[in-house]
VOGU-3710 file (C-alpha; in Angstrom, 3 decimals, decimal comma):
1> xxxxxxxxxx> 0,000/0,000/0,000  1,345/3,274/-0,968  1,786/5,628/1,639  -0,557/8,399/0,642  -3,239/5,851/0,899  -2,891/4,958/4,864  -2,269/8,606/5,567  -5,930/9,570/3,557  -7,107/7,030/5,676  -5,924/7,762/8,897
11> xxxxxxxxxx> -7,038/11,816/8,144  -10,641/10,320/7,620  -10,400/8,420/10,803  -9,692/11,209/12,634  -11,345/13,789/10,960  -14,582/11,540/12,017  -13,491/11,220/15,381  -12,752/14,739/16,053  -16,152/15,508/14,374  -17,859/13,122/16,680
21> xxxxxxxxxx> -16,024/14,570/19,692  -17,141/18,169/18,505  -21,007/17,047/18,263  -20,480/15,812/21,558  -18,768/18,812/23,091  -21,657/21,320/21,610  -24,179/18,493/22,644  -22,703/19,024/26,461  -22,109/15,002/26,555  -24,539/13,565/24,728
31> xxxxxxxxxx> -22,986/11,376/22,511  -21,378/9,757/25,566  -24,585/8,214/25,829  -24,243/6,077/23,154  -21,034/4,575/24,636  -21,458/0,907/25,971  -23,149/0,235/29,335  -23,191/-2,505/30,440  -25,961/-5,153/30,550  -28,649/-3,044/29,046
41> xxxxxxxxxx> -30,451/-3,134/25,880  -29,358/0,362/25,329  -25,613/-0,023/25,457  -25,558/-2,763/23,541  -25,523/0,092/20,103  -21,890/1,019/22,199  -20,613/-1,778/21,036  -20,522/-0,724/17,488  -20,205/3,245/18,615  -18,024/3,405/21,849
51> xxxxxxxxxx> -14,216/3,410/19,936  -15,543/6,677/18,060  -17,203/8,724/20,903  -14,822/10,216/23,402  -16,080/11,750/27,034  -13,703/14,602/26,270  -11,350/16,994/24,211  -8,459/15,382/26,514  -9,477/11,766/26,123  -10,273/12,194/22,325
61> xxxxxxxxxx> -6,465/13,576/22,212  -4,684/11,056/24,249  -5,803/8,614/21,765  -5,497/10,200/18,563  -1,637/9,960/18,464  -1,335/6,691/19,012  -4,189/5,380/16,987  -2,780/6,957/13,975  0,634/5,421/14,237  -1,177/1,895/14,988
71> xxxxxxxxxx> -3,480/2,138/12,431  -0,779/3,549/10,058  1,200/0,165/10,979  -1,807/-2,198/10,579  -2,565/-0,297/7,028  0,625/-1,714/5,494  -0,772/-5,188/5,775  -3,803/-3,323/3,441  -6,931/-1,762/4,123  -9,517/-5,452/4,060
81> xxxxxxxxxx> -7,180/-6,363/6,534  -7,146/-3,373/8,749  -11,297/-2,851/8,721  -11,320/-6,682/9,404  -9,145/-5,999/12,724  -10,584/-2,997/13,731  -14,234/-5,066/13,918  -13,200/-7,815/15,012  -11,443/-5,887/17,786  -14,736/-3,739/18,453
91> xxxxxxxxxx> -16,920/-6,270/18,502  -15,120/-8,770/20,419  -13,420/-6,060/23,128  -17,373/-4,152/23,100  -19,159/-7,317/23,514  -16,585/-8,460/26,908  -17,179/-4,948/28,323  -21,182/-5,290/27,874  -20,675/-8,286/29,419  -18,452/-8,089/32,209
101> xxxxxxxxxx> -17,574/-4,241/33,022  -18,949/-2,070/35,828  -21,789/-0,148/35,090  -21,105/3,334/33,629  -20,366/4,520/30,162  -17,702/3,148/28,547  -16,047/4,972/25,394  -12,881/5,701/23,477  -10,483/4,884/20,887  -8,241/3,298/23,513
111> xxxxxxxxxx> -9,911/0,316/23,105  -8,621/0,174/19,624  -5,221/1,585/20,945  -4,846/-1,422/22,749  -6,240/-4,028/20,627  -3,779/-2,508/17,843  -0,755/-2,574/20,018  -2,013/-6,022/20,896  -2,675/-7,192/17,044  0,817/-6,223/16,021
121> xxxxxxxxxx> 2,375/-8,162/18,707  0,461/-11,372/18,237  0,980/-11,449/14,958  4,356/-11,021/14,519  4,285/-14,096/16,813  2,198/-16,043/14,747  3,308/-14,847/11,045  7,046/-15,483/12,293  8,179/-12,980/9,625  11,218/-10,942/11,179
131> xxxxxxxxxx> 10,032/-7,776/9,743  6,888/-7,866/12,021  9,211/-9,121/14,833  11,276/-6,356/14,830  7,938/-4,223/14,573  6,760/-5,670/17,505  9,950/-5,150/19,710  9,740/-1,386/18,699  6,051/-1,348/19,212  6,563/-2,907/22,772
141> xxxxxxxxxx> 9,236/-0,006/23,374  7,393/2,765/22,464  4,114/1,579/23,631  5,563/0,280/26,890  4,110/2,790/29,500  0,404/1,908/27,756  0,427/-1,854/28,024  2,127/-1,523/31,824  -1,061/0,786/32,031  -2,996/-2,397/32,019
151> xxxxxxxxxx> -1,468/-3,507/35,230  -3,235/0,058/36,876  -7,300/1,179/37,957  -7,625/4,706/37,614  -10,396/6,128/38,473  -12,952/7,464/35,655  -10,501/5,216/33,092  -11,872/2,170/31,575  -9,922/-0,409/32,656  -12,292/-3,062/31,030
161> xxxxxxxxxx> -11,978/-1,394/27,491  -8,339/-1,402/27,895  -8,090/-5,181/29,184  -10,679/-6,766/26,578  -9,309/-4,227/23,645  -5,998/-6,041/24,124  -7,361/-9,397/24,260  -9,155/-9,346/21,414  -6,384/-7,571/19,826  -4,233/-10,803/20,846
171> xxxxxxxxxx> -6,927/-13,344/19,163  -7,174/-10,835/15,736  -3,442/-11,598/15,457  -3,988/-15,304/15,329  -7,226/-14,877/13,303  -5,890/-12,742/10,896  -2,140/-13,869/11,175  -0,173/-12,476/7,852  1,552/-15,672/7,004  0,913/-17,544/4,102
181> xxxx> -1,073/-20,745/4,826  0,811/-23,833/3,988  -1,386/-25,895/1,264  -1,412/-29,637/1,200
//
């Protein structure tokens, strides 16, 4: 994938998340409302919704940076592949936090943050290609301080977004691992 491609892509992706955030903001929290909460019939639309709404101009930007670069690195492996994992990731992290998480609104593009940190790594395990090894390792350096943020509650964070983001991150790796299959 050319560059200019991922970069048109990532501009969209934020342009729609700043947009969202901006709705929001005029909205005095409104959209927050259609973040996940748990158990009901109502959050279940969060599940599909939560990684794009943010609860604030300082939670939309701690997220931005780092989703860009993520999804910048998951773009290279082409953009099927990259809307695949970002679903799968959604669904799978949004349906755990429904599920299990502490009532409250849950929201944020951390959840992706973390399921993308957690993608890379797991498949660079699985695909055993030494380019996405040595992606990893950097990934794992630069990204260091978030995943050790999994080991940490803070209050008014969503722990559970952060936890099942990764997980499912972990399991899209394997899913969609890069190698090529071997054929009988």
């Amino acid at each position: 994938m050319h560059i200019k491609q991922p970069i048109r892509i990532i501009f969209t992706l934020l342009a729609i998340l700043f947009s969202v955030q901006l709705v929001n903001a005029i909205s005095q929290g409104a959209v927050s409302g259609l973040g996940i909460y748990p158990r009901t019939l109502n959050g279940l639309a969060g599940i599909i919704f939560a990684p794009w709404i943010h609860h604030s101009w300082q939670h939309l930007l701690s997220n931005a940076a780092p989703l860009a670069v993520l999804a910048f690195i998951t773009l290279q492996q082409g953009l099927k592949r990259f809307i695949l994992v970002y679903l799968f990731i959604s669904i799978v992290a949004g349906s755990a936090v429904w599920v299990f998480a502490f009532d409250g609104y849950h929201a944020g593009a951390s959840t992706m943050v973390f399921g993308l940190i957690a993608y890379i790594l797991s498949n660079a395990i699985f695909s055993r290609n030494i380019f996405n090894l040595i992606l990893a390792i950097i990934i794992c350096f630069l990204y260091a301080g978030v995943i050790y943020s999994l080991t940490q509650f803070i209050p008014g964070v969503s722990w559970s977004s952060h936890f099942f983001g990764f997980i499912a991150g972990l399991i899209a790796g394997k899913v969609f691992n890069s190698a090529p299959q071997k054929h009988p």
